[in-house]
BALOBA-1460 file (C-alpha; in Angstrom, 3 decimals):
// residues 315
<rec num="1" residu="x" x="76.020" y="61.672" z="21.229"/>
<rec num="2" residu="x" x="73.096" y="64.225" z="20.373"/>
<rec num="3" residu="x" x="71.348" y="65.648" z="23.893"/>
<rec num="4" residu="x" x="68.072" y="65.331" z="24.630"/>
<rec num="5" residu="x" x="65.914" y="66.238" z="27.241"/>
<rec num="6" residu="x" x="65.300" y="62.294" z="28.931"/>
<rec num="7" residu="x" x="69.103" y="63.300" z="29.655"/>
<rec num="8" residu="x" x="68.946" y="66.724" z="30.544"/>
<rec num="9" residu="x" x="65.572" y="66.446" z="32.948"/>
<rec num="10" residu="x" x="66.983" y="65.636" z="35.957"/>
<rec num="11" residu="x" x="70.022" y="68.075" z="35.369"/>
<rec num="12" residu="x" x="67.954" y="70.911" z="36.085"/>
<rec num="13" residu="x" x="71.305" y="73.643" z="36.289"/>
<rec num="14" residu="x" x="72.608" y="71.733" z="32.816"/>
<rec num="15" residu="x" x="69.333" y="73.007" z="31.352"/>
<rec num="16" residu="x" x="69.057" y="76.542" z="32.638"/>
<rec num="17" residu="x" x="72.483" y="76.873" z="31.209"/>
<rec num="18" residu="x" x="71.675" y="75.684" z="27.314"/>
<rec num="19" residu="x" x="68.131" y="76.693" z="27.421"/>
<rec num="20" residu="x" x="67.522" y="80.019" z="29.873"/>
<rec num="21" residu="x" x="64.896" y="78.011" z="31.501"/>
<rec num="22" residu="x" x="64.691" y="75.291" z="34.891"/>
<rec num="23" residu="x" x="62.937" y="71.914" z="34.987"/>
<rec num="24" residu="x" x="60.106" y="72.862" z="36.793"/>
<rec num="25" residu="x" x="59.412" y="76.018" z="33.834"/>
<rec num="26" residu="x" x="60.206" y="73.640" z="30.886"/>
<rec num="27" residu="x" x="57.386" y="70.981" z="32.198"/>
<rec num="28" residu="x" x="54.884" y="73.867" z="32.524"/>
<rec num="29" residu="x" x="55.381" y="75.532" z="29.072"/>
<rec num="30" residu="x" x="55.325" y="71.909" z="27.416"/>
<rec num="31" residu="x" x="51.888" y="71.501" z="27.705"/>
<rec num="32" residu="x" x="51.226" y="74.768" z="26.103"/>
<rec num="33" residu="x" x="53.948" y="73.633" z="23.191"/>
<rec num="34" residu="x" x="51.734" y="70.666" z="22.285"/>
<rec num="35" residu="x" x="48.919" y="71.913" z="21.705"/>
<rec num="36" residu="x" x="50.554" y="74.587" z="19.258"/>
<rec num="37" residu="x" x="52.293" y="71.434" z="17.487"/>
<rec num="38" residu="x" x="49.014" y="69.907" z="17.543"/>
<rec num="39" residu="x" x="47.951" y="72.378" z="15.694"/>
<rec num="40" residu="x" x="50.853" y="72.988" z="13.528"/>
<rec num="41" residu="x" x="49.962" y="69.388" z="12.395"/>
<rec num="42" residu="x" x="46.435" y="69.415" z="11.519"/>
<rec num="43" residu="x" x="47.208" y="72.476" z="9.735"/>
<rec num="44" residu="x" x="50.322" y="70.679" z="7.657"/>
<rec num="45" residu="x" x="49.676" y="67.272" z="7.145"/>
<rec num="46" residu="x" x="46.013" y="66.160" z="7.639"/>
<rec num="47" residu="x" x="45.395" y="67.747" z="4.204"/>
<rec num="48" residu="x" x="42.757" y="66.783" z="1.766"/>
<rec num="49" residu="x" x="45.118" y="66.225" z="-0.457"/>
<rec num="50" residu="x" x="47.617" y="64.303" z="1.112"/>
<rec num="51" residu="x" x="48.933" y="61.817" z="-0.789"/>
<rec num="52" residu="x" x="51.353" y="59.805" z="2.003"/>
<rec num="53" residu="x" x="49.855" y="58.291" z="4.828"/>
<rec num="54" residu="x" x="51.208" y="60.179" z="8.467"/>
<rec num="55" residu="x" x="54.239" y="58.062" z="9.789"/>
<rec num="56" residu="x" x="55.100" y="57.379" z="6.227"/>
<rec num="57" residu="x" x="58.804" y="57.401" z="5.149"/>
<rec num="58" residu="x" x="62.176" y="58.231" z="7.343"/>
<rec num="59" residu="x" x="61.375" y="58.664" z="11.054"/>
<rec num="60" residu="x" x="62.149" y="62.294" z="12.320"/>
<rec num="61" residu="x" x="65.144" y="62.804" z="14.693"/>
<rec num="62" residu="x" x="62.615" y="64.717" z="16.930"/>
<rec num="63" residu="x" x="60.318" y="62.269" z="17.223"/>
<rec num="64" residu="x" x="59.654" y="63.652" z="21.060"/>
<rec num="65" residu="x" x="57.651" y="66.641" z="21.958"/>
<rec num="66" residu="x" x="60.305" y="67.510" z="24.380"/>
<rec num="67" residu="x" x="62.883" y="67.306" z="22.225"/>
<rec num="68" residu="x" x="61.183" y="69.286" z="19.751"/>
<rec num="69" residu="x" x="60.982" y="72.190" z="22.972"/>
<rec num="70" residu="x" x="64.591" y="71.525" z="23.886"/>
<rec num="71" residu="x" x="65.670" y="72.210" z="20.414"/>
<rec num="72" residu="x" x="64.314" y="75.337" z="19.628"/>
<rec num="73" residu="x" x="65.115" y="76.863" z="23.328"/>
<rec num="74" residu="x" x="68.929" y="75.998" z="22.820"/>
<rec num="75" residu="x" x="68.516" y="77.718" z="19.372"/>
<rec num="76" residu="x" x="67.259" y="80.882" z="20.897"/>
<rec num="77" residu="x" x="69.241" y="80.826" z="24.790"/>
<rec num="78" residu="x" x="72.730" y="79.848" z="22.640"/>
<rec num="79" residu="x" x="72.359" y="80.994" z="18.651"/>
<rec num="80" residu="x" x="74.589" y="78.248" z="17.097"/>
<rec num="81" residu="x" x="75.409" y="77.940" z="13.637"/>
<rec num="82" residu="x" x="72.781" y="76.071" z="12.098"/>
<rec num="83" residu="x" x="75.732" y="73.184" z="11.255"/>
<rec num="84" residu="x" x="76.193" y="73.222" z="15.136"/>
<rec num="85" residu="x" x="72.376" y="73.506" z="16.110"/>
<rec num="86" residu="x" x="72.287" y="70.094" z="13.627"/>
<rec num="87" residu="x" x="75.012" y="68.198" z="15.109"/>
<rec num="88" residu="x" x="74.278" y="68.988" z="18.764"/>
<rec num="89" residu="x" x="70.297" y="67.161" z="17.764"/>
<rec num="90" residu="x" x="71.928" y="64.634" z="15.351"/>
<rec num="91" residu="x" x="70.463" y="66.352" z="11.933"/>
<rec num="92" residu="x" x="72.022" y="67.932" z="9.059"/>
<rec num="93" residu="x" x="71.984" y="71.471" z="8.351"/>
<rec num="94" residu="x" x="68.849" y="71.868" z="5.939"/>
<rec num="95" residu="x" x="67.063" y="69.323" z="8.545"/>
<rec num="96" residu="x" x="68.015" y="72.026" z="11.311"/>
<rec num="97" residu="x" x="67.131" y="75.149" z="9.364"/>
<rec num="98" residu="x" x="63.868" y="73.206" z="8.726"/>
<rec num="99" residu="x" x="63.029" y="72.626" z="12.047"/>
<rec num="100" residu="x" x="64.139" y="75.984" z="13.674"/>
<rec num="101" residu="x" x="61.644" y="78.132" z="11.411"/>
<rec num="102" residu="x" x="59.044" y="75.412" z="11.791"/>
<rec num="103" residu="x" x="59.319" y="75.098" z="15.356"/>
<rec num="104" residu="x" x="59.620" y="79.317" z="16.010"/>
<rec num="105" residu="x" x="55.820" y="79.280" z="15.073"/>
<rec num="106" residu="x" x="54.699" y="77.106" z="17.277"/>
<rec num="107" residu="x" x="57.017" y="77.969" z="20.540"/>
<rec num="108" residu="x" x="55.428" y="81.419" z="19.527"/>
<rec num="109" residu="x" x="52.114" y="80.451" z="19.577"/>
<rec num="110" residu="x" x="52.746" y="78.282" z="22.404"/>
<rec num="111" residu="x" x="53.837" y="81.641" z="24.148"/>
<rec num="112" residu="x" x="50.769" y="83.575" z="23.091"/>
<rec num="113" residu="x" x="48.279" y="80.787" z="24.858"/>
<rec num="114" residu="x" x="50.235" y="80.877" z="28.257"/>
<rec num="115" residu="x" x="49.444" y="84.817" z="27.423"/>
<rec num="116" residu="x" x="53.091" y="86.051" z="28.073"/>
<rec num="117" residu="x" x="53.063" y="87.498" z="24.087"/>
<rec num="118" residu="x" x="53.756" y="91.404" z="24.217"/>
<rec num="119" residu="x" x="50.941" y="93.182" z="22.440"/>
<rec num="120" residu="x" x="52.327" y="94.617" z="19.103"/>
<rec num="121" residu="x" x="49.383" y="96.718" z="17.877"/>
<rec num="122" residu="x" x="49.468" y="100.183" z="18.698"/>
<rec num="123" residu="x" x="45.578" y="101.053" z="18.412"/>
<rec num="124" residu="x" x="45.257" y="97.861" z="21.497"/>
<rec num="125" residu="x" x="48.087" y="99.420" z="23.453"/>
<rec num="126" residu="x" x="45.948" y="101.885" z="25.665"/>
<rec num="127" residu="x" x="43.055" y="99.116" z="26.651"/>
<rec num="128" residu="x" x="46.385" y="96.558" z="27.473"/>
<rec num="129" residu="x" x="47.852" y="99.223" z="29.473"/>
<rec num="130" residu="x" x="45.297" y="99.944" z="31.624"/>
<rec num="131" residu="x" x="44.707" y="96.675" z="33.226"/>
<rec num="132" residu="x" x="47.988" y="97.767" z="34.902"/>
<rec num="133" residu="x" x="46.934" y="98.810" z="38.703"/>
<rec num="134" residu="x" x="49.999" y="101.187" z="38.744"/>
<rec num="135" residu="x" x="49.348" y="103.128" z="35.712"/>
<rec num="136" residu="x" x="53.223" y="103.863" z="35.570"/>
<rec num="137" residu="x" x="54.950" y="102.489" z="32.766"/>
<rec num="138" residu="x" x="58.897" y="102.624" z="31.272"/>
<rec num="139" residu="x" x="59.815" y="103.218" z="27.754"/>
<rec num="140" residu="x" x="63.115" y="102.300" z="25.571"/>
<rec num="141" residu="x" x="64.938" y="101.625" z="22.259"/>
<rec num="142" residu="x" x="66.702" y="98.324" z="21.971"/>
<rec num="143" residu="x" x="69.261" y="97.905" z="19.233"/>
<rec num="144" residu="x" x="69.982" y="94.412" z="17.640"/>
<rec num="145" residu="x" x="73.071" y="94.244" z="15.422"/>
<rec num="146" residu="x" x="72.427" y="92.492" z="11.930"/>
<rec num="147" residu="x" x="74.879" y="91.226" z="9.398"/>
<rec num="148" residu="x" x="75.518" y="94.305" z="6.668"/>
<rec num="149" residu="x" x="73.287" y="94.049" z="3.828"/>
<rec num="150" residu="x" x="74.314" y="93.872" z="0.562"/>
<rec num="151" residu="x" x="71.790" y="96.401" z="-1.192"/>
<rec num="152" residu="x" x="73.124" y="100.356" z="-1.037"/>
<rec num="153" residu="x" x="69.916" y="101.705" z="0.294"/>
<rec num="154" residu="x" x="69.390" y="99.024" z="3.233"/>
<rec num="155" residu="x" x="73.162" y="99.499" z="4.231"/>
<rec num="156" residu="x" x="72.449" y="102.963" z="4.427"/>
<rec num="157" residu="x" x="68.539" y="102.834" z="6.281"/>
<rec num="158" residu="x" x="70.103" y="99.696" z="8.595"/>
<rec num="159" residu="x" x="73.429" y="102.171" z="9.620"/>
<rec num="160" residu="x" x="72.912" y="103.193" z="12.941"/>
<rec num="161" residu="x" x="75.335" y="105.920" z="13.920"/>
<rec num="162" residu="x" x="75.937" y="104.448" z="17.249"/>
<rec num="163" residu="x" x="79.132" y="102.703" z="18.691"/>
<rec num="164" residu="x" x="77.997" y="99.771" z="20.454"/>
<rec num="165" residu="x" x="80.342" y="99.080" z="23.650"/>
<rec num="166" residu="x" x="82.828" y="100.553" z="22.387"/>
<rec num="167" residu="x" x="83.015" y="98.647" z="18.840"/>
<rec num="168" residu="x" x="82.770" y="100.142" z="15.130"/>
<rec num="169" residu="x" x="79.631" y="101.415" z="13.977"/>
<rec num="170" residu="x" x="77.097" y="98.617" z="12.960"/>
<rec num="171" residu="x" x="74.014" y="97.917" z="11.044"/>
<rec num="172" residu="x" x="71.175" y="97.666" z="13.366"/>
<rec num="173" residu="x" x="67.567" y="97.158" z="13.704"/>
<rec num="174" residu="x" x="65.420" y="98.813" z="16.351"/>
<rec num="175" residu="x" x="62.660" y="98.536" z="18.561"/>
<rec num="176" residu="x" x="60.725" y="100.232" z="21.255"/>
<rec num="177" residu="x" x="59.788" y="98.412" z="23.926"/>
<rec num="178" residu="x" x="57.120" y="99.818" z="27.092"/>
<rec num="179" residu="x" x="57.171" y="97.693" z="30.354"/>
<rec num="180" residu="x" x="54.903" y="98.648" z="33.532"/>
<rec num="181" residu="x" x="56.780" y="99.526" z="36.554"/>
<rec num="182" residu="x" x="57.546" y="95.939" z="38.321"/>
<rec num="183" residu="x" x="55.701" y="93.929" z="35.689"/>
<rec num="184" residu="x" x="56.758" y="92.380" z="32.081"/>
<rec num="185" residu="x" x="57.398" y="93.733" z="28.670"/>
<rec num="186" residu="x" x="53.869" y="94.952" z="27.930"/>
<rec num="187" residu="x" x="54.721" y="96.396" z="24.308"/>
<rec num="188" residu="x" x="56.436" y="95.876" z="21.666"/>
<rec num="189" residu="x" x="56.676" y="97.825" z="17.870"/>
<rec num="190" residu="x" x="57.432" y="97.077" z="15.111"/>
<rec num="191" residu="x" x="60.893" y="95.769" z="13.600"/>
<rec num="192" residu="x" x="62.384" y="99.363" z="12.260"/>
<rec num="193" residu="x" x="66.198" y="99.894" z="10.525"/>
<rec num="194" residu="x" x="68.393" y="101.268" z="12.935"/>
<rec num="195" residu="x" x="68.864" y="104.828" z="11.483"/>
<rec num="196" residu="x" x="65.262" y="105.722" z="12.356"/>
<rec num="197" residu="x" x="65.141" y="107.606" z="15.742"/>
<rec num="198" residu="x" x="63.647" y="106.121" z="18.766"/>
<rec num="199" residu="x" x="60.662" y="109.293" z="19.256"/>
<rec num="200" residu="x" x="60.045" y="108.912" z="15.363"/>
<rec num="201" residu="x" x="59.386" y="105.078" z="16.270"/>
<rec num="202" residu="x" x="56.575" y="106.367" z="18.891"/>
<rec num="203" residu="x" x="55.267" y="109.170" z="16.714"/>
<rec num="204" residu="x" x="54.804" y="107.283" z="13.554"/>
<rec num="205" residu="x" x="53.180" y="104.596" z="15.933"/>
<rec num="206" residu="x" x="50.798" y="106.443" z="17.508"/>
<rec num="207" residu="x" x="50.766" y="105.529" z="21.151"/>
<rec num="208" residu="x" x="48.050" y="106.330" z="23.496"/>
<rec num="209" residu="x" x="48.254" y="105.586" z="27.464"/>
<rec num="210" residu="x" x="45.609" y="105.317" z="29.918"/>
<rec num="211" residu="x" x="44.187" y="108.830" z="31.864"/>
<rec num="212" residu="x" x="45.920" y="109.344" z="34.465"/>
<rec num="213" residu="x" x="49.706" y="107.565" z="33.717"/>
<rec num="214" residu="x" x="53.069" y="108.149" z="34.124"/>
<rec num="215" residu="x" x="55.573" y="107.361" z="31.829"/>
<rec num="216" residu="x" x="59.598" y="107.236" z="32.326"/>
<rec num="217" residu="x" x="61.845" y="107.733" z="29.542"/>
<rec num="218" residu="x" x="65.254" y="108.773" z="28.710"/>
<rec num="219" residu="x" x="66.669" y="112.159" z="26.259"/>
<rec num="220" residu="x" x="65.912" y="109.588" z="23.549"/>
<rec num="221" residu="x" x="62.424" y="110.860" z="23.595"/>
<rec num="222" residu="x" x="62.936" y="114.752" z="24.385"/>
<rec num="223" residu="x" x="59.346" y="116.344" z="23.172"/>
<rec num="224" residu="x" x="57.683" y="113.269" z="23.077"/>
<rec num="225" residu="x" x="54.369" y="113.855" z="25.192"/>
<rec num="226" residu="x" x="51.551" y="112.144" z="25.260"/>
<rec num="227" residu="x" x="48.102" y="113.421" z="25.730"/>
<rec num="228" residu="x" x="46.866" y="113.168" z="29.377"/>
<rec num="229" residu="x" x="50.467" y="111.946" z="30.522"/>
<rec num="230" residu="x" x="53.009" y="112.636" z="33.634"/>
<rec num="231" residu="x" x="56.277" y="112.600" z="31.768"/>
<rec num="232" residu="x" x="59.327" y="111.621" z="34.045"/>
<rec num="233" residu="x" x="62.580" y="112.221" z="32.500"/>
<rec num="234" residu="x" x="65.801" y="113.191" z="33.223"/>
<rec num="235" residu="x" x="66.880" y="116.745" z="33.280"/>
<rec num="236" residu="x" x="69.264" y="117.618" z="29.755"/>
<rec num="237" residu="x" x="72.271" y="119.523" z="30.117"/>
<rec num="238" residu="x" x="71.936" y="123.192" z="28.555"/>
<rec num="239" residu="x" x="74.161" y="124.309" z="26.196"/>
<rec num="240" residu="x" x="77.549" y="125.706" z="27.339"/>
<rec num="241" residu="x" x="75.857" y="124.952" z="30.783"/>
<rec num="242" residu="x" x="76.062" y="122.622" z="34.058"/>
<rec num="243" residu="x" x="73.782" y="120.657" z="35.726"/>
<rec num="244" residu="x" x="72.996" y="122.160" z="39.111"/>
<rec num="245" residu="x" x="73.300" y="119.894" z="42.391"/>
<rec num="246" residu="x" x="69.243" y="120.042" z="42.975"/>
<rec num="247" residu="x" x="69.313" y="118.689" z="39.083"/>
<rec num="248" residu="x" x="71.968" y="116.070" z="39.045"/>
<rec num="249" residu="x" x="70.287" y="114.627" z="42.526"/>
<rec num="250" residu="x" x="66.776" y="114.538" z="39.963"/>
<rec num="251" residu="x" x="68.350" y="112.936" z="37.427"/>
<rec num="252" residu="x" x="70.212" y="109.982" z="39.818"/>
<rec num="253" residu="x" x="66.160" y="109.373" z="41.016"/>
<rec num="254" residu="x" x="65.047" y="109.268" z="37.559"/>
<rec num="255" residu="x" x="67.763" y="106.655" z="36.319"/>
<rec num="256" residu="x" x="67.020" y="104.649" z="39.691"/>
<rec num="257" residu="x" x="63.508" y="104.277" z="38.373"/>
<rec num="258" residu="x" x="64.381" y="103.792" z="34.425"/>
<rec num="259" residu="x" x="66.982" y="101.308" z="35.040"/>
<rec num="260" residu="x" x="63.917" y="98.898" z="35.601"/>
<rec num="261" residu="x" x="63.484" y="99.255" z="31.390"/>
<rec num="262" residu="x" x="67.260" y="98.526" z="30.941"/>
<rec num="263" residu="x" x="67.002" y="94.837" z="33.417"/>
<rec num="264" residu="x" x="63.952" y="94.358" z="31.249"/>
<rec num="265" residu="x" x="65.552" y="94.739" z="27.918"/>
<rec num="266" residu="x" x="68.517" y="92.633" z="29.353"/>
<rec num="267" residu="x" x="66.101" y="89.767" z="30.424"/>
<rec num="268" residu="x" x="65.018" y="89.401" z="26.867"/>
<rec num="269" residu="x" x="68.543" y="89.283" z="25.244"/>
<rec num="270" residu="x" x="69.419" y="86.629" z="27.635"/>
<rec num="271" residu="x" x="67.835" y="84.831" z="24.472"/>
<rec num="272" residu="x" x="71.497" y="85.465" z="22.248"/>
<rec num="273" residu="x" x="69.406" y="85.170" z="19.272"/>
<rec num="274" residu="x" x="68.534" y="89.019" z="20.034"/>
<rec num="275" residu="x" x="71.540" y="89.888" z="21.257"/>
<rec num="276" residu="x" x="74.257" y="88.674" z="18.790"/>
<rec num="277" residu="x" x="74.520" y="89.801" z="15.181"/>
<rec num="278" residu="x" x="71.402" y="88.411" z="13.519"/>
<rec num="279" residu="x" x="72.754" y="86.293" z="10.543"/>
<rec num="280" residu="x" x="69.080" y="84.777" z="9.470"/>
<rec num="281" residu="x" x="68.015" y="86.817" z="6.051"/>
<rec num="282" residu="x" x="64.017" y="85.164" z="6.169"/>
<rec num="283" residu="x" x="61.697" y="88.122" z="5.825"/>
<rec num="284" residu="x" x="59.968" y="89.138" z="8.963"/>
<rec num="285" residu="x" x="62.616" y="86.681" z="11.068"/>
<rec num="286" residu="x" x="64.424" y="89.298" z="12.811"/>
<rec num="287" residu="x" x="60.873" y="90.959" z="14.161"/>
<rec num="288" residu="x" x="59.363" y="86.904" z="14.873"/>
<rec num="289" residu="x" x="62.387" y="86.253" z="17.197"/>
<rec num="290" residu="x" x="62.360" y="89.438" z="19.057"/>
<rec num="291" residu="x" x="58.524" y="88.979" z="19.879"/>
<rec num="292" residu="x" x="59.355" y="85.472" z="21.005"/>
<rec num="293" residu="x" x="62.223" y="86.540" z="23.069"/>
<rec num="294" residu="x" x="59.813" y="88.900" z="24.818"/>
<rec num="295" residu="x" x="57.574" y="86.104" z="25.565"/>
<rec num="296" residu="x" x="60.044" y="83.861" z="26.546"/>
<rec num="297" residu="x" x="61.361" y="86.799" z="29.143"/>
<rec num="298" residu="x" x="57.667" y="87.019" z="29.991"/>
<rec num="299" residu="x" x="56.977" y="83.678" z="30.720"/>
<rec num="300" residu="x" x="60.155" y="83.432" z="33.240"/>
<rec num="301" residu="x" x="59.155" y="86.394" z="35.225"/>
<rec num="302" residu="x" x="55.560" y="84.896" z="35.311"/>
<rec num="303" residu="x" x="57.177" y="81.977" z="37.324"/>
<rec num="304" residu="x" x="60.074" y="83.193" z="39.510"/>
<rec num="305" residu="x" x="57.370" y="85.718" z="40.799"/>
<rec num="306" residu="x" x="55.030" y="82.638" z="41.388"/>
<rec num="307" residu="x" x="51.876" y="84.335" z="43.155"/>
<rec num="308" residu="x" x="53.763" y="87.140" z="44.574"/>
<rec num="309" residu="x" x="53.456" y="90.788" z="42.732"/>
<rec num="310" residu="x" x="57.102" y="91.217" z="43.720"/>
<rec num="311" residu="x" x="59.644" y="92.654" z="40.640"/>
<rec num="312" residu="x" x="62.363" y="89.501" z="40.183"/>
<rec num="313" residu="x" x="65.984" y="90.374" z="38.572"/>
<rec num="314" residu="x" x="65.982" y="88.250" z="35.836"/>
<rec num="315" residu="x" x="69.016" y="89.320" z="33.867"/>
């Protein structure tokens, strides 16, 4: 028996679970996610020349809007193989890889109306930041594992040098990611191979931050300074050296205050599709899902806060 959401609806803690997201938050993005398929229609099949009338041929398994949501939120919150994604919906799996890059776009643009999109261009960056009453802002690397590629020179660009949890080392892609103090993932870069550094990320990128901010960051970033910033970062151990107490008592404030980055990052790889190895090979994929797992994260932490400006733990 395939799910869909007519079951699901009134099983609000069933949903959470396969999809990251409650009743009352699935109803209130839907809207959003028909209009983008709306869209996504005109654009495909009310061409000129089409030569089929619409309706024409086999009916779709996902005839319903909301199934067409449930879908591609179960893709992202659990990451099945496409053969599972297929039989859990009742398709095969060319009918589910179909539908999951087809149906990316438009949860993603669906995202991007509701306004819950990161901004991804650095020369907008400043002007988004400052609409930020705080002016104090958190900035971090996330690593996604991917499956090893088979070309020499991306195995050796992709190799990250890191042991992640403990495992072997893995092939990786990075991003930065800037969030404002008690507020949502404001930023996002670019999709880079995991050997490049996390500063080199934000120097090649070119970030500039409102007069007057502060900015928290870990050793990642030692000599990264911004124009017209206050850095905050922890204090680094010198060489053949100790910490002293009045140093080590800094440092504990600082990672009190940067752990907010690290419950961010954590919200958005409740999504598995960012968080397990990435097995999809589609150019520009890995960077589409990341941007839509930010949104996703977004959108949540929109709604648990309702109209309060309160932070909310969402991992």
């Amino acid at each position: 028996m395939k799910i869909n959401y007519a079951d699901l609806k009134h099983r609000s803690r069933i949903l959470q679970s396969l999809t990251g997201i409650n009743t009352n938050e699935f109803e209130a993005l839907l809207p959003s996610f028909g209009a983008a398929w709306a869209s996504f229609e005109a654009d495909t099949f009310e061409r000129e020349d089409r030569q089929r009338a619409r309706g024409a041929g086999r009916k779709a398994e996902l005839a319903l809007l909301a199934d067409k949501l449930l879908f591609i939120l179960v893709y992202f919150r659990q990451y099945p193989t496409q053969e599972v994604q297929g039989y859990l919906f009742g398709l095969g799996q060319p009918q589910a890889n179909e539908w999951i890059h087809r149906l990316t776009g438009v949860l993603n643009q669906a995202l991007g109306e509701e306004q819950h999109l990161p901004e991804r261009r650095p020369a907008k960056l400043k002007e988004v930041l400052a609409a930020c009453p705080s002016l104090e802002f958190l900035m971090d690397g996330t690593e996604r594992p991917i499956n090893r590629p088979k070309d020499n020179d991306k195995q050796k660009s992709h190799y990250s040098g890191k042991k992640k949890s403990g495992k072997k080392k893995a092939h990786t892609v990075k991003n930065n990611i800037i969030t404002a103090r008690g507020g949502k993932v404001m930023y996002l870069s670019d999709t880079y191979e995991g050997r490049i550094h996390d500063k080199k990320i934000a120097d090649s990128e070119g970030y500039c931050f409102p007069p007057g901010s502060k900015l928290l960051y870990d050793l990642g970033y030692q000599g990264y300074e911004p124009e017209g910033v206050m850095i905050v970062k922890p204090k680094k151990k010198p060489r053949n050296g100790e910490l002293s107490v009045e140093d080590k008592v800094i440092n504990r404030a600082v990672s009190s205050m940067r752990v907010e980055v690290e419950h961010q990052i954590g919200g958005v790889k409740r999504c598995q599709i960012v968080a397990q190895k990435f097995r999809n090979r589609v150019v520009h994929f890995v960077d589409d899902v990341m941007e839509t797992a930010c949104g996703l994260h977004n959108f949540r932490l929109s709604h648990r806060r309702g109209s309060t400006n309160e932070p909310v733990a969402i991992a």
